[in-house]
C-alpha positions in Angstrom: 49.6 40.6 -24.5 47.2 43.6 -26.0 43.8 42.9 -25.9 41.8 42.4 -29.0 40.1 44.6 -30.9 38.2 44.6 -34.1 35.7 42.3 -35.7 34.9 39.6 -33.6 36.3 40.6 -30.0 33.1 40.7 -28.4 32.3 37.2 -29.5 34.0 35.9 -26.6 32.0 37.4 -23.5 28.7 36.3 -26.0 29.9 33.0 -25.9 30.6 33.0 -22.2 27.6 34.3 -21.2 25.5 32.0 -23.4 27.1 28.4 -21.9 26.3 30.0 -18.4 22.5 30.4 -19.3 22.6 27.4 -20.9 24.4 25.3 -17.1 21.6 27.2 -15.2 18.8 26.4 -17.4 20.0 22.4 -17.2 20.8 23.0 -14.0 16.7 24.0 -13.5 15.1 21.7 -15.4 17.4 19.0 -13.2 16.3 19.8 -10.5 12.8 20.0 -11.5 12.5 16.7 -13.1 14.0 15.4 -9.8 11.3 17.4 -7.7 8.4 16.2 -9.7 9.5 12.4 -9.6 9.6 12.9 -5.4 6.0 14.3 -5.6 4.4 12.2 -8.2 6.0 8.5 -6.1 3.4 5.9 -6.5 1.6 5.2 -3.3 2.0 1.7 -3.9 5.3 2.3 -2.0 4.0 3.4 1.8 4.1 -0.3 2.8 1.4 -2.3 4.9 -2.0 -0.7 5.5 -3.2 -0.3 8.9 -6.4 -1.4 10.1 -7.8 -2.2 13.6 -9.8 -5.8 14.1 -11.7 -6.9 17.1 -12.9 -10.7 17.5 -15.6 -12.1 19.1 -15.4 -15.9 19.8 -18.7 -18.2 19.9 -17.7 -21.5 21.5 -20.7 -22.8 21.5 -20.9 -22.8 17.9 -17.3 -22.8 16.8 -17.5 -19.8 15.4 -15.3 -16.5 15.6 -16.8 -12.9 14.8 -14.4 -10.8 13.5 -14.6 -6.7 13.1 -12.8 -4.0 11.1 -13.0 -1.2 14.2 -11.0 1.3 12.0 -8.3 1.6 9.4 -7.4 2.2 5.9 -10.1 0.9 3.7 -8.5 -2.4 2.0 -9.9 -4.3 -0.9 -11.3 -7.7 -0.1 -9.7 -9.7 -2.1 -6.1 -8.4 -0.5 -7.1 -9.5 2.5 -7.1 -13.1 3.5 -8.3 -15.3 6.8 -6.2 -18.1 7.5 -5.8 -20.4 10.3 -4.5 -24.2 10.5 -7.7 -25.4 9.0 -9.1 -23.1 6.6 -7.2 -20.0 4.1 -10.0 -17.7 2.2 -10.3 -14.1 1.6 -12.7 -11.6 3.1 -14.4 -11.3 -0.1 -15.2 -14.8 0.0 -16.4 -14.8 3.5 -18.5 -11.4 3.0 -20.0 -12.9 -0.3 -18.2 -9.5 -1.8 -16.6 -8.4 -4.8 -12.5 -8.4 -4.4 -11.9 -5.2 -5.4 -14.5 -3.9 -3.2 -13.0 -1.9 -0.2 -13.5 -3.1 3.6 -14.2 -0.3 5.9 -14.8 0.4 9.6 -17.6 -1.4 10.6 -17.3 -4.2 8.0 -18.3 -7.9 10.0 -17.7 -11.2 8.7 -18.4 -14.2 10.6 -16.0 -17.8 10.4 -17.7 -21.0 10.9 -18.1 -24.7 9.4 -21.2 -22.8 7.8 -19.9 -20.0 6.2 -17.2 -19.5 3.5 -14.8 -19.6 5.7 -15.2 -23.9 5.8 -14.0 -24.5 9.0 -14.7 -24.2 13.3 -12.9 -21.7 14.9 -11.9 -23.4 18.8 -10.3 -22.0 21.3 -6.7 -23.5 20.9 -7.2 -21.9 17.0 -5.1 -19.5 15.7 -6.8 -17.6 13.1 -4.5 -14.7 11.3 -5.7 -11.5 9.0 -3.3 -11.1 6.6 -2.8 -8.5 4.0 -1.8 -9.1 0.8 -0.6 -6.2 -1.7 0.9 -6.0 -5.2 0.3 -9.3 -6.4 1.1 -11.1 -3.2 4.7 -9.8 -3.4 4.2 -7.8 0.1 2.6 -9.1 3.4 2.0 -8.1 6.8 -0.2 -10.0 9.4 -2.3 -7.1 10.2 -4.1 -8.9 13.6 -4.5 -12.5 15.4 -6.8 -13.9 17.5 -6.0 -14.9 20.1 -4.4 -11.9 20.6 
């Protein structure tokens, strides 16, 4: 077969040359969507935060000191106390707003006289527990004992 010649020949290597750009360019803005949807994830989605709790128990009193040494800072109202007896948040405790944060150094103190509503005794186990997106995730994030 003779190649073509005339009006309109060249139309073909146009056309082929046009639906290449045009697979590349889709091919780019793919892959760029994709990108931006792995560098823009929520950070709802890391999980559990950590934090580091020391306790300090007052038998005498019935009463349990506890600490947030370190950690990521964690609103109140996600975190919660709980034991056998008694199941309250650290807001309520710390006479805090819930959407405050708790950070390192942060000290709240469970006894029949505060919040909390209840003794803490030695054959007590008393839990922090973290609570995220709605309740939907938990994680127990220390115990005492330990």
């Amino acid at each position: 077969m003779a190649p073509r010649s005339g009006p309109g020949a060249g139309d073909r290597a146009v056309s082929e040359t046009t639906s290449a750009l045009t697979l590349v360019a889709v091919a780019v803005v793919t892959a760029g969507a994709l990108g931006g949807m792995v560098l823009l994830e929520s950070p709802d989605d890391e999980g559990p935060p950590s934090g580091n709790v020391t306790f300090e128990h007052d038998a005498e009193n019935g009463a349990l000191l506890v600490t947030y040494r370190e950690g990521d800072e964690i609103p109140a109202g996600q975190l919660r106390i709980r034991s056998a007896d008694a199941n309250t948040t650290w807001a309520a405790v710390a006479n805090m707003n819930e959407s405050a944060p708790v950070t390192p150094g942060a000290i709240v103190r469970l006894s029949r006289q505060s919040e909390y509503g209840a003794g803490v005794d030695r054959g007590d186990r008393v839990e922090l527990v973290w609570f995220g997106d709605g309740g939907n995730q938990t994680a127990v994030l220390d115990s005492w004992p330990s």
